[in-house]
MARZAKE-51813 format. One record per residue (C-alpha): residue number from 0; z, x, y. Coordinates in nm, 2 decimals, always signed. Each point is the difference from the previous one (the first is absolute). Layout:
# MARZAKE-51813
<ronu mike="NUM" zz="Z" xx="X" yy="Y"/>
...
# end
This chain:
# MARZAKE-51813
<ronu mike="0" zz="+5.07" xx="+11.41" yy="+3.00"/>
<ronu mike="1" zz="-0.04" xx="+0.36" yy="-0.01"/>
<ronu mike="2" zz="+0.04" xx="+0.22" yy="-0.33"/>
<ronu mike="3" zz="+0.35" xx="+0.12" yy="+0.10"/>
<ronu mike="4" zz="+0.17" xx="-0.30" yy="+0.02"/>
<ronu mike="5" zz="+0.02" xx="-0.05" yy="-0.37"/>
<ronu mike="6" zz="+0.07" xx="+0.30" yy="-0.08"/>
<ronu mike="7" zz="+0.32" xx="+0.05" yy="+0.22"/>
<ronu mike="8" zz="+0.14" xx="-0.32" yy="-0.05"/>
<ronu mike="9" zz="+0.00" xx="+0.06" yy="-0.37"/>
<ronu mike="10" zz="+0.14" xx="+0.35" yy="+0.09"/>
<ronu mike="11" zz="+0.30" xx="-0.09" yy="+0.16"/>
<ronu mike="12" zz="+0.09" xx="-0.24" yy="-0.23"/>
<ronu mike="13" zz="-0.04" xx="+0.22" yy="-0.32"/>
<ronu mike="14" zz="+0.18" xx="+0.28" yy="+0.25"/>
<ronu mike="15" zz="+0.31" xx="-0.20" yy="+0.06"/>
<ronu mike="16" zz="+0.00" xx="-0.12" yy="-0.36"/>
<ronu mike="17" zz="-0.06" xx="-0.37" yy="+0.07"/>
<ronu mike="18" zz="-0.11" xx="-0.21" yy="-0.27"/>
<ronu mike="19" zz="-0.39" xx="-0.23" yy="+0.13"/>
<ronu mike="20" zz="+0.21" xx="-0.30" yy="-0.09"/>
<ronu mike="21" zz="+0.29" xx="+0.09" yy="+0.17"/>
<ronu mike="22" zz="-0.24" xx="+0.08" yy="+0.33"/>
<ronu mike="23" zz="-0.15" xx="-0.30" yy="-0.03"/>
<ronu mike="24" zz="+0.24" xx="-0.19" yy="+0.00"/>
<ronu mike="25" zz="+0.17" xx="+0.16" yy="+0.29"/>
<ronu mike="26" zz="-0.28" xx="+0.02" yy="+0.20"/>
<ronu mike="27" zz="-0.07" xx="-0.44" yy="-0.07"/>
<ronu mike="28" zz="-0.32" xx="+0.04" yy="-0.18"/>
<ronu mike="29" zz="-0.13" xx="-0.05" yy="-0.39"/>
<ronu mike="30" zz="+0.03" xx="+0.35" yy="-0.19"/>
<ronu mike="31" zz="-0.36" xx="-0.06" yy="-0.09"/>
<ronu mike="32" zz="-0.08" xx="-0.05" yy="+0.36"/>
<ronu mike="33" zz="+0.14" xx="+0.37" yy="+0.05"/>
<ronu mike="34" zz="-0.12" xx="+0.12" yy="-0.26"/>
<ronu mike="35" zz="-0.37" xx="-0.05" yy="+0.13"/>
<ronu mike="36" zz="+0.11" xx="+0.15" yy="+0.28"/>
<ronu mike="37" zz="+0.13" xx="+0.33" yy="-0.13"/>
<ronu mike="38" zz="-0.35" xx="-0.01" yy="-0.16"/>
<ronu mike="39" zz="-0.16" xx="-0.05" yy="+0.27"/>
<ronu mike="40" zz="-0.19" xx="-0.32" yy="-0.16"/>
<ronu mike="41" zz="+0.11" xx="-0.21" yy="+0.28"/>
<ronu mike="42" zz="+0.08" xx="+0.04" yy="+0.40"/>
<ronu mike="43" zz="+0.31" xx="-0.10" yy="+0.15"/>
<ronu mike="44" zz="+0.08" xx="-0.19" yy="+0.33"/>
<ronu mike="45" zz="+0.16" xx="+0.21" yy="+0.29"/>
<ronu mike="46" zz="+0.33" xx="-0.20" yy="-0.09"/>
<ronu mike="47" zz="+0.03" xx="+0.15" yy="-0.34"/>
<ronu mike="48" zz="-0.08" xx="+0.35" yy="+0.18"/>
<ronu mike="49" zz="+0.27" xx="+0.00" yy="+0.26"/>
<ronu mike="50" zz="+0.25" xx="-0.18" yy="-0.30"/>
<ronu mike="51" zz="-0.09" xx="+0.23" yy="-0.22"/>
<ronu mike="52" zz="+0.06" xx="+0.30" yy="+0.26"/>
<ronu mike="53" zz="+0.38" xx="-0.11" yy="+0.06"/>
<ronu mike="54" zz="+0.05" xx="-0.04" yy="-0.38"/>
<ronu mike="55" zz="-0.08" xx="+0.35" yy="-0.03"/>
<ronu mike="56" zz="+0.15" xx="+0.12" yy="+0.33"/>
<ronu mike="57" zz="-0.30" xx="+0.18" yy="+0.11"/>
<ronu mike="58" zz="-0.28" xx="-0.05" yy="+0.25"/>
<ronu mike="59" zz="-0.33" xx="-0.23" yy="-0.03"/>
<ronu mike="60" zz="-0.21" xx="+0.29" yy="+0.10"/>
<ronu mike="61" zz="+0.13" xx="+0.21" yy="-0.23"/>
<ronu mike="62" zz="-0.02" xx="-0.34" yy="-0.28"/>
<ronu mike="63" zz="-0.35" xx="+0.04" yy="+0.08"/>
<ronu mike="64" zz="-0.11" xx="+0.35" yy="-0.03"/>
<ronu mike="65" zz="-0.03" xx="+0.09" yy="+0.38"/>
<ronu mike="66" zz="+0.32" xx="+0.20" yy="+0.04"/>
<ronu mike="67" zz="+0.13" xx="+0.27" yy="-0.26"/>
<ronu mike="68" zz="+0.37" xx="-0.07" yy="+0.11"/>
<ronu mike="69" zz="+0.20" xx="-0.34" yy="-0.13"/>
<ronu mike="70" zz="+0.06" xx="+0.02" yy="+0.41"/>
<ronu mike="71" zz="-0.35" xx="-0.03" yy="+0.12"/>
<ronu mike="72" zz="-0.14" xx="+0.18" yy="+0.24"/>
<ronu mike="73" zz="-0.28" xx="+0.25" yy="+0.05"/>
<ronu mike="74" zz="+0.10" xx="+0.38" yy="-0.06"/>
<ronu mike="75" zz="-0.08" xx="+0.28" yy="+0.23"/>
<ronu mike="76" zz="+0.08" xx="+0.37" yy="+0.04"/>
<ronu mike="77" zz="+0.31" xx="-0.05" yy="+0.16"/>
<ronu mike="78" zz="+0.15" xx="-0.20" yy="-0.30"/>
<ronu mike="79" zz="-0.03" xx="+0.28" yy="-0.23"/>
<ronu mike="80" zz="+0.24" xx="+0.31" yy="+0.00"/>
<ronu mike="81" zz="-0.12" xx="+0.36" yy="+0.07"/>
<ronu mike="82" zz="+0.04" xx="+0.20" yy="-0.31"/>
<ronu mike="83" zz="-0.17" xx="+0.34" yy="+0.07"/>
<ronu mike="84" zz="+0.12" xx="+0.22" yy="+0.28"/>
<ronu mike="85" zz="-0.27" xx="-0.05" yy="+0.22"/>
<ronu mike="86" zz="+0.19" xx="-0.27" yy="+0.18"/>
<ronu mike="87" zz="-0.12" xx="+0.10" yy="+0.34"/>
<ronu mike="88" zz="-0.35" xx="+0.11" yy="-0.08"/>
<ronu mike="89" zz="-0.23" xx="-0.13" yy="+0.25"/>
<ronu mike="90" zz="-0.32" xx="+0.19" yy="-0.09"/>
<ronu mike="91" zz="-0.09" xx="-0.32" yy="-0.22"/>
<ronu mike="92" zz="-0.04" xx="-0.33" yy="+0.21"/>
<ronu mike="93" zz="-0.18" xx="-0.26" yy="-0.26"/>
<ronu mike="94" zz="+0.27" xx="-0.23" yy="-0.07"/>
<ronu mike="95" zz="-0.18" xx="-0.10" yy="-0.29"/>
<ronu mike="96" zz="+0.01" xx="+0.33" yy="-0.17"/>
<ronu mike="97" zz="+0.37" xx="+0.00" yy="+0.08"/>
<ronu mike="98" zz="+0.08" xx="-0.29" yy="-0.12"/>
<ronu mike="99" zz="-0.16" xx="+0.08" yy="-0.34"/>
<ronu mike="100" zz="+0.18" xx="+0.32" yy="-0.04"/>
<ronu mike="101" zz="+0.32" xx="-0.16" yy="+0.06"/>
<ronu mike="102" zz="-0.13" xx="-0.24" yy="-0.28"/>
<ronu mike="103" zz="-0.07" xx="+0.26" yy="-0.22"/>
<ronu mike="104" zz="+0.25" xx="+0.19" yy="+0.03"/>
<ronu mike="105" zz="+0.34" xx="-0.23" yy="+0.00"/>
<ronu mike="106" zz="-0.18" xx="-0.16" yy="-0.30"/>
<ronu mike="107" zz="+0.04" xx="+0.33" yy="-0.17"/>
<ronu mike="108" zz="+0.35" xx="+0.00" yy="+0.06"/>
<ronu mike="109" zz="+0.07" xx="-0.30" yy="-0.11"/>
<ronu mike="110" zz="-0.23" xx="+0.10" yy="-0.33"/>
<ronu mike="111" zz="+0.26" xx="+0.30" yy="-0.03"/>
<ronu mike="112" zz="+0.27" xx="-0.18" yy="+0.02"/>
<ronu mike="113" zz="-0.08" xx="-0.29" yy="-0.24"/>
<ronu mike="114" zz="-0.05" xx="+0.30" yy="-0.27"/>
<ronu mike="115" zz="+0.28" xx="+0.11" yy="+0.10"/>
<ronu mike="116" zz="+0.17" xx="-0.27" yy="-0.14"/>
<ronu mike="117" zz="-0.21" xx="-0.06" yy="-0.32"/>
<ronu mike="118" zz="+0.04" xx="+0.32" yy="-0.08"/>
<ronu mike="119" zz="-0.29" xx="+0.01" yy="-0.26"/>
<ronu mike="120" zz="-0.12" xx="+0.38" yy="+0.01"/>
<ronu mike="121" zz="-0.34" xx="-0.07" yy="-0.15"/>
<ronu mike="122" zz="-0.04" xx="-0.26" yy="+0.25"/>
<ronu mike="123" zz="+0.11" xx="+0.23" yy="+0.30"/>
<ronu mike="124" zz="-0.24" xx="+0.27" yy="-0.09"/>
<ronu mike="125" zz="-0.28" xx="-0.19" yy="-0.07"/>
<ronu mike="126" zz="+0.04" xx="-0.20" yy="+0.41"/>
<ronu mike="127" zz="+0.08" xx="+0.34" yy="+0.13"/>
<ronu mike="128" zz="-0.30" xx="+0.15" yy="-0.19"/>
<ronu mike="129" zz="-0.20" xx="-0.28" yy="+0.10"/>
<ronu mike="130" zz="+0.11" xx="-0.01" yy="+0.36"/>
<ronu mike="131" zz="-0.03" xx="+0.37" yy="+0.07"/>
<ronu mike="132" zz="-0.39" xx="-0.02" yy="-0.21"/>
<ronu mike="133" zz="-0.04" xx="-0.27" yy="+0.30"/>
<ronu mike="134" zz="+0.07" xx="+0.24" yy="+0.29"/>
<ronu mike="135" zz="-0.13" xx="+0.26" yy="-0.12"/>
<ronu mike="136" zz="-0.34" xx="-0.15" yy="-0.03"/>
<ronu mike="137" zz="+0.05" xx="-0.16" yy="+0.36"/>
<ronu mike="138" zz="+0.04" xx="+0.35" yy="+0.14"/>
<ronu mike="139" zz="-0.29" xx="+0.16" yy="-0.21"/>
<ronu mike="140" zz="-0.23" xx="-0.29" yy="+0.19"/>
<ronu mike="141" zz="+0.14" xx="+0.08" yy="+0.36"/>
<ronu mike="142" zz="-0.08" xx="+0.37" yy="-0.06"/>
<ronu mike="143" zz="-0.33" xx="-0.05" yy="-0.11"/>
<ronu mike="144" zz="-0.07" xx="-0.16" yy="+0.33"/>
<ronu mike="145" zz="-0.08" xx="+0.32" yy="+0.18"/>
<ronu mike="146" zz="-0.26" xx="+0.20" yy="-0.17"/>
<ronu mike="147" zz="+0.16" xx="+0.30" yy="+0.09"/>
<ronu mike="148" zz="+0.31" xx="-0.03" yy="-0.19"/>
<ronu mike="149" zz="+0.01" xx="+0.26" yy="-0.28"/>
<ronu mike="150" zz="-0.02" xx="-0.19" yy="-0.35"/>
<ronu mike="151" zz="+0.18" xx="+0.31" yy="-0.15"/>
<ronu mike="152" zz="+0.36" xx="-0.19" yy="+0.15"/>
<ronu mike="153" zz="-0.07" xx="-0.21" yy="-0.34"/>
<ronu mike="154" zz="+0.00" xx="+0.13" yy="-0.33"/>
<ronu mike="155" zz="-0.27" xx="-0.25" yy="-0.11"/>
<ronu mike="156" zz="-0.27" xx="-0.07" yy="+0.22"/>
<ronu mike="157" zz="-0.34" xx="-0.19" yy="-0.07"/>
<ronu mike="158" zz="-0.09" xx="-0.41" yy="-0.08"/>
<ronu mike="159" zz="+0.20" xx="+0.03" yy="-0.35"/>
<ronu mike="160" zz="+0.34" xx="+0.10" yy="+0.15"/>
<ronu mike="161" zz="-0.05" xx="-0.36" yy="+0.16"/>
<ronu mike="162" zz="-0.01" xx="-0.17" yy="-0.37"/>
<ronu mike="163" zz="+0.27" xx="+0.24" yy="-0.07"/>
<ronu mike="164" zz="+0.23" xx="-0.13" yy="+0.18"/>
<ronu mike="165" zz="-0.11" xx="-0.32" yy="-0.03"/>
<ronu mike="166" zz="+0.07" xx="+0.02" yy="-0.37"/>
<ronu mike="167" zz="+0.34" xx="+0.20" yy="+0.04"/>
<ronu mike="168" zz="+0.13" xx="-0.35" yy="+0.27"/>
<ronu mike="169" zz="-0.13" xx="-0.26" yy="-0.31"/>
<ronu mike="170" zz="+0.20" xx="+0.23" yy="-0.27"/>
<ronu mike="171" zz="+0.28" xx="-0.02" yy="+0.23"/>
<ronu mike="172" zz="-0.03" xx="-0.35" yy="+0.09"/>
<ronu mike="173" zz="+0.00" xx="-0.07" yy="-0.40"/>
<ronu mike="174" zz="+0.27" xx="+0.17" yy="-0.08"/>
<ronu mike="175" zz="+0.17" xx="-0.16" yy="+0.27"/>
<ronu mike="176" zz="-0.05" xx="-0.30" yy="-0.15"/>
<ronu mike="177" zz="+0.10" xx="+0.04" yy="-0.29"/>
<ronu mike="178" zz="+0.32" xx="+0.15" yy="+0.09"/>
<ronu mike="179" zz="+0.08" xx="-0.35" yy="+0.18"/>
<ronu mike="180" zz="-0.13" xx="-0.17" yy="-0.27"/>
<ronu mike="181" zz="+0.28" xx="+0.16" yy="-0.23"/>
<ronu mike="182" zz="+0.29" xx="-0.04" yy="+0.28"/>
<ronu mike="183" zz="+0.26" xx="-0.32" yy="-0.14"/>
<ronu mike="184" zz="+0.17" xx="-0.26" yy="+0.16"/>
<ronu mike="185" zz="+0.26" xx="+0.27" yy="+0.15"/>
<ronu mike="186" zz="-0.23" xx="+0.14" yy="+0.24"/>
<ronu mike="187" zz="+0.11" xx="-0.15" yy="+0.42"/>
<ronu mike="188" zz="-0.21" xx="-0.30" yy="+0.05"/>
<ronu mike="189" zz="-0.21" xx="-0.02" yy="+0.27"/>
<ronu mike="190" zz="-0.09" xx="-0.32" yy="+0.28"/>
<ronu mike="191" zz="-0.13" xx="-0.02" yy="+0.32"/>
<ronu mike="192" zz="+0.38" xx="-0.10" yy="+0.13"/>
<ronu mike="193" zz="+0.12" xx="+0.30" yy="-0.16"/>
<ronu mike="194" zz="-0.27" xx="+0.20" yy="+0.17"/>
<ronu mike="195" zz="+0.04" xx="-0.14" yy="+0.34"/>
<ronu mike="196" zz="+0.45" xx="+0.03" yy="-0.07"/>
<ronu mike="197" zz="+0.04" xx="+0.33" yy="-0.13"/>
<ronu mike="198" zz="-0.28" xx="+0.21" yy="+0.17"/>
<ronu mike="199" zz="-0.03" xx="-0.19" yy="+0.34"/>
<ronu mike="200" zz="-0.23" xx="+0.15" yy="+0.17"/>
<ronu mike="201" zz="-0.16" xx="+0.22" yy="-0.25"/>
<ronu mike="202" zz="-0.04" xx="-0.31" yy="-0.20"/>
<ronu mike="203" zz="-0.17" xx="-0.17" yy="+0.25"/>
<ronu mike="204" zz="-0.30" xx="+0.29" yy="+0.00"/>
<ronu mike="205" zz="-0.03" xx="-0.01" yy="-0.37"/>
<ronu mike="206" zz="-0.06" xx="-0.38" yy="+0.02"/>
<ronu mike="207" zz="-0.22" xx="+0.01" yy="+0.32"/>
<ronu mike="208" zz="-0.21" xx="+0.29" yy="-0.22"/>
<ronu mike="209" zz="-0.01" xx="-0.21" yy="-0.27"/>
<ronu mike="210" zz="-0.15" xx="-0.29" yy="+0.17"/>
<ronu mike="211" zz="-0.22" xx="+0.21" yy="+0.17"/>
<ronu mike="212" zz="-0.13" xx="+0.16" yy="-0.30"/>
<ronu mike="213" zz="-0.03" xx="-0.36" yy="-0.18"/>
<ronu mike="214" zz="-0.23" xx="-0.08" yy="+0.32"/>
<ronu mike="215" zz="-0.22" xx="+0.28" yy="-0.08"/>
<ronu mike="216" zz="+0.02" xx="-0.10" yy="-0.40"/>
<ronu mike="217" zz="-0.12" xx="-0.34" yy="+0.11"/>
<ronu mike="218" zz="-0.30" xx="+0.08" yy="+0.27"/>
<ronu mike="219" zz="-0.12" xx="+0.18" yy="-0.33"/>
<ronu mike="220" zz="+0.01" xx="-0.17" yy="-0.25"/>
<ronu mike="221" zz="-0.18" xx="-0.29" yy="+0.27"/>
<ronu mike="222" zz="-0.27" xx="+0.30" yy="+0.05"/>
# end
Protein backbone atom coordinates (compact mmCIF):
# COMPACT_ATOMS: atom_id res chain seq x y z
CA UNK A 1 0.00 0.00 0.00
CA UNK A 2 1.29 3.26 -0.77
CA UNK A 3 2.28 6.00 1.93
CA UNK A 4 -0.93 8.00 1.27
CA UNK A 5 -3.42 5.68 2.01
CA UNK A 6 -2.89 5.87 5.72
CA UNK A 7 -2.58 9.04 5.97
CA UNK A 8 -5.92 10.11 4.23
CA UNK A 9 -7.97 7.55 5.63
CA UNK A 10 -7.03 8.79 9.05
CA UNK A 11 -7.60 12.35 7.62
CA UNK A 12 -11.00 12.15 6.83
CA UNK A 13 -12.03 10.57 9.64
CA UNK A 14 -10.32 13.03 12.20
CA UNK A 15 -11.88 15.79 9.47
CA UNK A 16 -15.42 14.69 9.86
CA UNK A 17 -14.97 14.23 13.57
CA UNK A 18 -15.49 10.44 13.58
CA UNK A 19 -14.42 8.54 16.57
CA UNK A 20 -11.65 5.09 15.13
CA UNK A 21 -14.18 3.05 17.04
CA UNK A 22 -17.11 4.41 15.67
CA UNK A 23 -15.33 3.90 11.94
CA UNK A 24 -14.61 0.68 12.70
CA UNK A 25 -17.38 -0.43 13.46
CA UNK A 26 -19.14 1.12 10.62
CA UNK A 27 -16.89 0.17 8.19
CA UNK A 28 -17.23 -4.15 9.74
CA UNK A 29 -13.78 -4.38 10.90
CA UNK A 30 -11.86 -4.57 14.54
CA UNK A 31 -10.74 -0.81 15.58
CA UNK A 32 -7.37 -2.28 16.02
CA UNK A 33 -7.48 -3.66 12.50
CA UNK A 34 -7.97 0.14 11.43
CA UNK A 35 -5.94 1.33 13.51
CA UNK A 36 -2.91 -0.46 11.76
CA UNK A 37 -4.14 0.84 8.85
CA UNK A 38 -4.26 4.56 9.56
CA UNK A 39 -0.61 3.71 10.62
CA UNK A 40 0.13 2.29 7.86
CA UNK A 41 1.51 -1.05 9.83
CA UNK A 42 -0.73 -3.17 7.82
CA UNK A 43 -2.25 -3.21 3.98
CA UNK A 44 -5.72 -3.53 3.27
CA UNK A 45 -7.69 -5.57 0.64
CA UNK A 46 -9.36 -3.63 -2.36
CA UNK A 47 -12.74 -4.42 -0.51
CA UNK A 48 -11.94 -2.33 2.50
CA UNK A 49 -10.59 0.39 -0.13
CA UNK A 50 -13.73 0.80 -2.19
CA UNK A 51 -15.90 0.34 1.43
CA UNK A 52 -13.92 2.67 2.92
CA UNK A 53 -14.33 5.16 -0.21
CA UNK A 54 -18.28 5.20 0.14
CA UNK A 55 -18.05 5.58 3.91
CA UNK A 56 -16.37 8.72 3.26
CA UNK A 57 -18.14 9.66 0.05
CA UNK A 58 -15.15 10.31 -1.80
CA UNK A 59 -13.19 8.64 -4.58
CA UNK A 60 -10.59 5.53 -4.31
CA UNK A 61 -8.04 7.43 -6.26
CA UNK A 62 -8.21 10.16 -4.33
CA UNK A 63 -8.39 7.39 -0.90
CA UNK A 64 -5.16 6.55 -2.35
CA UNK A 65 -3.08 9.64 -3.04
CA UNK A 66 -3.45 9.77 -6.87
CA UNK A 67 -5.99 12.49 -7.22
CA UNK A 68 -5.92 15.83 -5.16
CA UNK A 69 -9.90 16.12 -5.40
CA UNK A 70 -12.31 13.75 -3.06
CA UNK A 71 -13.73 13.41 -6.96
CA UNK A 72 -10.79 11.85 -8.67
CA UNK A 73 -9.53 12.74 -11.53
CA UNK A 74 -6.35 14.18 -13.03
CA UNK A 75 -6.24 18.12 -13.17
CA UNK A 76 -5.18 20.10 -16.15
CA UNK A 77 -5.14 23.72 -17.23
CA UNK A 78 -8.55 23.93 -18.18
CA UNK A 79 -9.79 23.04 -14.63
CA UNK A 80 -8.26 26.00 -13.11
CA UNK A 81 -9.73 29.56 -13.41
CA UNK A 82 -7.85 32.50 -15.02
CA UNK A 83 -6.97 35.01 -12.46
CA UNK A 84 -4.66 37.59 -14.19
CA UNK A 85 -5.83 39.48 -17.15
CA UNK A 86 -3.93 37.83 -19.64
CA UNK A 87 -6.74 35.62 -20.42
CA UNK A 88 -6.21 35.60 -24.14
CA UNK A 89 -2.45 35.72 -24.14
CA UNK A 90 -1.15 33.38 -26.67
CA UNK A 91 2.58 34.37 -26.68
CA UNK A 92 3.05 31.49 -23.97
CA UNK A 93 2.11 27.93 -25.36
CA UNK A 94 3.76 25.35 -22.53
CA UNK A 95 0.76 24.18 -20.93
CA UNK A 96 2.82 23.19 -18.19
CA UNK A 97 3.92 26.56 -17.34
CA UNK A 98 0.27 27.60 -17.46
CA UNK A 99 -0.98 25.25 -15.50
CA UNK A 100 1.51 26.11 -12.75
CA UNK A 101 0.77 29.74 -12.81
CA UNK A 102 -2.84 29.11 -12.47
CA UNK A 103 -1.63 26.88 -9.42
CA UNK A 104 0.20 29.58 -8.01
CA UNK A 105 -1.69 31.96 -8.37
CA UNK A 106 -5.53 30.91 -7.24
CA UNK A 107 -3.53 29.31 -4.33
CA UNK A 108 -2.68 32.82 -3.34
CA UNK A 109 -6.12 33.79 -3.39
CA UNK A 110 -7.29 31.37 -1.53
CA UNK A 111 -4.16 32.18 1.01
CA UNK A 112 -5.84 35.82 1.10
CA UNK A 113 -8.85 34.89 1.75
CA UNK A 114 -8.33 32.34 4.57
CA UNK A 115 -6.52 35.50 6.42
CA UNK A 116 -9.06 37.13 5.66
CA UNK A 117 -11.09 35.37 7.91
CA UNK A 118 -8.50 34.75 10.77
CA UNK A 119 -7.90 38.02 10.80
CA UNK A 120 -4.58 37.66 12.80
CA UNK A 121 -2.44 40.90 11.73
CA UNK A 122 0.83 39.48 12.73
CA UNK A 123 -0.02 36.45 10.87
CA UNK A 124 -1.02 38.46 7.67
CA UNK A 125 2.08 40.45 7.50
CA UNK A 126 4.41 37.88 8.19
CA UNK A 127 2.61 35.43 4.77
CA UNK A 128 2.40 38.71 2.79
CA UNK A 129 6.08 39.53 3.88
CA UNK A 130 6.97 36.08 3.23
CA UNK A 131 5.14 35.68 -0.09
CA UNK A 132 6.23 38.96 -1.63
CA UNK A 133 10.30 38.03 -0.21
CA UNK A 134 9.28 34.86 -2.55
CA UNK A 135 8.67 36.82 -5.70
CA UNK A 136 10.82 39.04 -5.39
CA UNK A 137 13.68 36.76 -5.26
CA UNK A 138 11.98 34.71 -8.31
CA UNK A 139 12.24 37.93 -10.42
CA UNK A 140 15.87 38.84 -9.16
CA UNK A 141 16.79 35.19 -10.78
CA UNK A 142 14.95 35.74 -14.18
CA UNK A 143 16.81 39.04 -14.50
CA UNK A 144 20.06 37.82 -13.88
CA UNK A 145 19.52 35.45 -16.84
CA UNK A 146 20.73 37.94 -19.37
CA UNK A 147 24.01 39.34 -18.66
CA UNK A 148 23.07 42.53 -19.94
CA UNK A 149 20.58 43.44 -17.50
CA UNK A 150 21.73 46.44 -15.41
CA UNK A 151 22.17 45.19 -11.71
CA UNK A 152 21.65 48.83 -10.59
CA UNK A 153 17.43 47.91 -11.04
CA UNK A 154 18.24 46.35 -7.46
CA UNK A 155 19.39 48.11 -4.53
CA UNK A 156 21.42 45.10 -3.40
CA UNK A 157 23.33 43.33 -5.75
CA UNK A 158 26.19 40.63 -5.25
CA UNK A 159 26.21 36.59 -3.63
CA UNK A 160 25.17 38.10 -0.07
CA UNK A 161 21.88 39.82 -1.15
CA UNK A 162 21.00 36.00 -1.93
CA UNK A 163 21.53 35.00 1.96
CA UNK A 164 19.77 38.22 2.56
CA UNK A 165 16.86 37.31 1.44
CA UNK A 166 17.12 34.11 2.29
CA UNK A 167 17.33 35.05 5.95
CA UNK A 168 14.56 37.95 5.57
CA UNK A 169 11.88 34.50 4.03
CA UNK A 170 13.10 32.21 7.36
CA UNK A 171 12.37 35.51 9.78
CA UNK A 172 9.18 35.76 8.05
CA UNK A 173 8.31 32.15 7.94
CA UNK A 174 9.07 32.25 11.90
CA UNK A 175 7.13 34.78 12.72
CA UNK A 176 4.53 33.32 10.85
CA UNK A 177 4.53 30.56 12.84
CA UNK A 178 4.42 31.79 15.73
CA UNK A 179 1.57 34.00 15.00
CA UNK A 180 -0.52 30.63 14.18
CA UNK A 181 0.80 29.10 16.95
CA UNK A 182 -0.91 31.80 19.33
CA UNK A 183 -4.32 31.88 17.20
CA UNK A 184 -7.32 29.80 19.61
CA UNK A 185 -9.85 27.64 19.00
CA UNK A 186 -11.96 30.62 17.30
CA UNK A 187 -9.93 30.88 14.34
CA UNK A 188 -12.27 29.07 10.86
CA UNK A 189 -11.19 25.58 10.67
CA UNK A 190 -9.84 24.31 7.74
CA UNK A 191 -10.46 20.55 5.72
CA UNK A 192 -9.97 19.43 2.44
CA UNK A 193 -14.14 19.39 2.07
CA UNK A 194 -14.11 22.80 3.10
CA UNK A 195 -11.44 23.63 0.56
CA UNK A 196 -12.96 21.87 -2.31
CA UNK A 197 -16.90 23.60 -0.99
CA UNK A 198 -16.16 27.07 -0.40
CA UNK A 199 -13.34 27.92 -2.95
CA UNK A 200 -14.32 25.38 -5.84
CA UNK A 201 -12.14 25.88 -8.25
CA UNK A 202 -9.57 27.85 -6.53
CA UNK A 203 -9.54 25.20 -4.02
CA UNK A 204 -8.88 22.70 -6.26
CA UNK A 205 -5.29 24.48 -7.39
CA UNK A 206 -4.23 24.94 -3.92
CA UNK A 207 -4.71 21.13 -3.35
CA UNK A 208 -3.35 20.08 -6.78
CA UNK A 209 -0.09 22.47 -5.64
CA UNK A 210 0.05 20.97 -2.59
CA UNK A 211 0.29 17.54 -3.88
CA UNK A 212 2.55 18.57 -6.31
CA UNK A 213 4.83 20.14 -3.94
CA UNK A 214 4.63 16.97 -1.44
CA UNK A 215 5.89 15.04 -4.81
CA UNK A 216 8.80 17.17 -4.97
CA UNK A 217 9.29 16.95 -0.91
CA UNK A 218 9.25 13.15 -1.37
CA UNK A 219 11.73 12.59 -4.57
CA UNK A 220 13.98 14.52 -2.07
CA UNK A 221 14.00 13.40 0.77
CA UNK A 222 14.36 9.61 -1.45
CA UNK A 223 17.62 11.54 -3.12
Amino acid sequence: MNSDFPRILSLLRKERGITQKQAAEDLGVAQALLSHYEKGKRECGLDFIVKAADYYNVSTDYLLGRSPVSSGGIITESDIPELTSDKNDSRNPDLILVLNKKLITNSIDVIFSLLGKIKVQKLSRSIASMLMLSVYKAFRIIYSSNAKNDSNLFGYSGKKSDALIDSAITLDTGSAIEAAEDCDDETPQITTNSIEVVYNKQGTALLSLIKNSEKRLSRLKDD
